[in-house]
N, C-alpha and C positions, 0 to 999 in steps of 0.2 A: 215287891215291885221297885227295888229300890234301884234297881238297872233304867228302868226309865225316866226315874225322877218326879214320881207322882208324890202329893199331898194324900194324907188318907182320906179328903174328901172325893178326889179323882181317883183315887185305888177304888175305893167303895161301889163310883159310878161304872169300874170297866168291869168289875167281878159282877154288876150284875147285869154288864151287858154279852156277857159271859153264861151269867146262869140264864139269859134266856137265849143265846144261843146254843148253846148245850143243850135245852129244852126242847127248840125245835129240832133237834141234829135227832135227838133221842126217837122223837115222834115222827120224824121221816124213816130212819131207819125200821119201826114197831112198820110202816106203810111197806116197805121194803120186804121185810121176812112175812109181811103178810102176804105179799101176793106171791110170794112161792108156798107159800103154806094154802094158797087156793088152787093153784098151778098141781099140788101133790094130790089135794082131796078132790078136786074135778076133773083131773086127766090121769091122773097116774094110776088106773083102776084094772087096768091090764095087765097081762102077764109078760108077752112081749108086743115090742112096736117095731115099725118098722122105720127106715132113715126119714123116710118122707115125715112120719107124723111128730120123729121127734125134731125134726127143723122145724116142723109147722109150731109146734109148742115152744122150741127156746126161742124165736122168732116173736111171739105172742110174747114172752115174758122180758123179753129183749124189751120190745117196746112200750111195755107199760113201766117199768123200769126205766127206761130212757124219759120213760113221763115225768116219770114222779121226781127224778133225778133237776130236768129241767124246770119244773114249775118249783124246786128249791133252791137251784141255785140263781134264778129271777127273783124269788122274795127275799132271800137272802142280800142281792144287790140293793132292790127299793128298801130294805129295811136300813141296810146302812146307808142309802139318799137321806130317808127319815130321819136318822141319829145323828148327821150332817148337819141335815136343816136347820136340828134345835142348837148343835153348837154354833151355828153359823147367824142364828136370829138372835141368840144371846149376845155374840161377840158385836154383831150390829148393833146394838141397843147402846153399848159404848164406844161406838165409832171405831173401833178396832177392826183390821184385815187379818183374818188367818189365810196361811198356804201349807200346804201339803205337797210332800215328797212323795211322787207314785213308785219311785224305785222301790223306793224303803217297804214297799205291801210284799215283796217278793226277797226280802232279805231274811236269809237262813239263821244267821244266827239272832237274831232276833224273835223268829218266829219261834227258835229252838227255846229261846228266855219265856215264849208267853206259854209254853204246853210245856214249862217247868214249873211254872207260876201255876197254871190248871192243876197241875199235878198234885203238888204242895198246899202252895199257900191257899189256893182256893177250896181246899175242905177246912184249914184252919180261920179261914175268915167268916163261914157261913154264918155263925152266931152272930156276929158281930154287923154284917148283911141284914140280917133280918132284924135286927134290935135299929139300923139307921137307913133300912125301906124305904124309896121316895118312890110314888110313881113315875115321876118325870122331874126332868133335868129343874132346880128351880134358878132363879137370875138371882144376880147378886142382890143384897140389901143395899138401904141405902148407905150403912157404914162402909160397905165395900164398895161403892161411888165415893164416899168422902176420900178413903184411904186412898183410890187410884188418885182421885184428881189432888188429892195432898200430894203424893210423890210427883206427880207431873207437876205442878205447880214450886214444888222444891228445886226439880230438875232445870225444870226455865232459870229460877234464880240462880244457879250454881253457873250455869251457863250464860247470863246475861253477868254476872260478877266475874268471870275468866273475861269477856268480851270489853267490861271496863279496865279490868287489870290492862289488859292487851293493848289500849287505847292508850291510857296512860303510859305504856311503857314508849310506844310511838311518839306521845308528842313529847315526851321528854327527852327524845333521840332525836326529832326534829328540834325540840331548842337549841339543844346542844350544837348539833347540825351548825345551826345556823350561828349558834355567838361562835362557834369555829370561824365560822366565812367572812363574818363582822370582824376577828381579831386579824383575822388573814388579810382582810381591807387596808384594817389599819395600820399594821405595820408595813403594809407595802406601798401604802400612802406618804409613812411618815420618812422610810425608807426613800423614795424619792426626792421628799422634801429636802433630806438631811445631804442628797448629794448633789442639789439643786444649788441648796444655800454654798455646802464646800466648792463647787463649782463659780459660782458667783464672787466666793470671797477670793479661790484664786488669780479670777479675771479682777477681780477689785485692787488686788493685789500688784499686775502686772500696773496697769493702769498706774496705781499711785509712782510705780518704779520708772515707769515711763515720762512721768509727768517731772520728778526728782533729778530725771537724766536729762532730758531737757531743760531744764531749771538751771543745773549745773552747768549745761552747756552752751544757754544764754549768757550766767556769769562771769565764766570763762571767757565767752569771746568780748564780751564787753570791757574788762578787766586786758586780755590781751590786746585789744583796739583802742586803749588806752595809753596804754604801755609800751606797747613795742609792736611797730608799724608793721618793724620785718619778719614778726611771724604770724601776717592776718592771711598768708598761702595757707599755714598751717591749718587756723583758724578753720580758714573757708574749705578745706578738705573735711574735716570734723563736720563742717556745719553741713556739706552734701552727704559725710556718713549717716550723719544725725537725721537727714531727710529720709536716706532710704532709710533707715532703721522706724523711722517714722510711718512711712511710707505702707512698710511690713506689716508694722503691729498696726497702724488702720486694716489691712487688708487683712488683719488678722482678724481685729475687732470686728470687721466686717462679717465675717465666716463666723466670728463666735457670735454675734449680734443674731444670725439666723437659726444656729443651732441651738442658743436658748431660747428664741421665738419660737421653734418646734415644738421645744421640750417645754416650753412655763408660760404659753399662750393660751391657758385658763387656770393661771394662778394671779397671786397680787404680785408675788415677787419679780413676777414677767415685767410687770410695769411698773414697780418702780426699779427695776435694773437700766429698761430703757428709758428711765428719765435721767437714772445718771450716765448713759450713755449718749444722751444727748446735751447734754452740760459738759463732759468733757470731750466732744466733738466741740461745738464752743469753742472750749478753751484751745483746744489745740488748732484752729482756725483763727482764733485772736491770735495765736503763737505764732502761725505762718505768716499771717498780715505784718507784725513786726518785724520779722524776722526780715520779710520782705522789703518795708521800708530799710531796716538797716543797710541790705543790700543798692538801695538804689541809690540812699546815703554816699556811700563807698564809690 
């Protein structure tokens, strides 16, 4: 039986469900040559018959034959409901569902392995039948409950230890995940930062140039208005260049004073930019005010 992959405890149980199918095969058929062996000694006592009597008699043997055929292959089906049952009350005792394949009752080559198996191995196992005879199917022991619910019991854990690996592999891909996002933060924090401040220092930068050129060009005119009357035309050309130029870089200041209020009006640098944007507003408003006297001086 090794085509179907039985244990010798399940070989044991189909050879002998076997020999008593064979049993009864045997003793229907003994029911079969018997009633033509009655059919011979209670009618066939003539010398000839005629068509009528011998339709009336294969007729008669017709259907008792037809009897015995059908009340075998009825016990035959309850019998195998019965040998059902016990597999099916056993497999319930340990919570287990069997299912069966009905094609499979009608497959040839299979059917071809069990009347090879008849053949064979079922005269060489007869000893071996009758030395481990059970009447009926017996349930497992209790070892045989330890052992299933051990390997169930193993199997959970095999599967609950993949489900922690699994987890772990997850949140270590979420940390990861995330100090990505955190450094992604940061550099793009500090990255702004970094162009806030060079931006800052270049307007820092104008501003001080502006405030130098002006400076210069107080000096100058004060030094020229000193000196020599006849080039305060000069003087005072420079000093309306000076204004517009003036003029410029506030409207510049002005335009950048917004565009860094955009950009760094939730930082600190925002404000203290525009504290010294409003100190040299100031100053450059004290610078006008003089300038201004100077002119009215003149």
């Amino acid at each position: 039986m090794a085509e179907f992959g039985f244990n010798q405890q399940h070989q044991n149980e189909v050879i002998n469900y076997m020999r008593f199918a064979r049993s009864k095969r045997v003793l229907r058929l003994k029911t079969i040559d018997s009633c033509f062996e009655e059919l011979k000694d209670s009618r066939l006592v003539e010398e000839t018959y005629t068509v009528d009597e011998v339709k009336e008699m294969l007729d008669g043997l017709q259907a008792v034959v037809r009897g015995e055929m059908e009340i075998e292959l009825i016990n035959t089906a309850h019998t195998n409901v019965l040998l059902l049952r016990q597999l099916f009350s056993q497999a319930e005792k340990f919570y287990l569902r069997l299912q069966s394949d009905i094609s499979e009752l009608e497959n040839r080559e299979l059917l071809e392995q069990v009347a090879e198996f008849e053949k064979t191995d079922f005269k060489t196992s007869n000893k071996v039948v009758q030395e481990i005879s059970k009447p009926k199917l017996a349930p497992l022991n209790e070892g045989g409950v330890s052992e299933l619910l051990n390997k169930e019991i193993t199997r959970l854990r095999e599967e609950n230890d993949k489900l922690k690996a699994r987890l772990r592999t997850l949140e270590s891909q979420a940390m990861n995940a995330l100090d990505e996002k955190t450094r992604a933060e940061r550099a793009l924090k500090d990255l702004k930062k970094v162009q806030g401040e060079k931006q800052l220092a270049t307007h820092s930068q104008e501003i001080n140039n502006l405030e130098d050129t002006v400076t210069a060009l107080r000096e100058d005119y004060e030094r020229s208005l000193s000196a020599n009357v006849a080039s305060q035309k000069d003087l005072q050309e420079n000093l309306v260049s000076a204004k517009h130029e003036l003029l410029r870089v506030q409207e510049q200041l002005s335009l950048t004073e917004k565009e860094l209020e955009k950009k760094f009006q939730q930082t600190a640098a925002y404000r203290n930019m525009k504290e010294i944007l409003t100190k040299k507003n100031e100053q450059i408003k004290e610078i006008r005010k003089r300038l201004q006297r100077y002119e009215s001086d003149e």
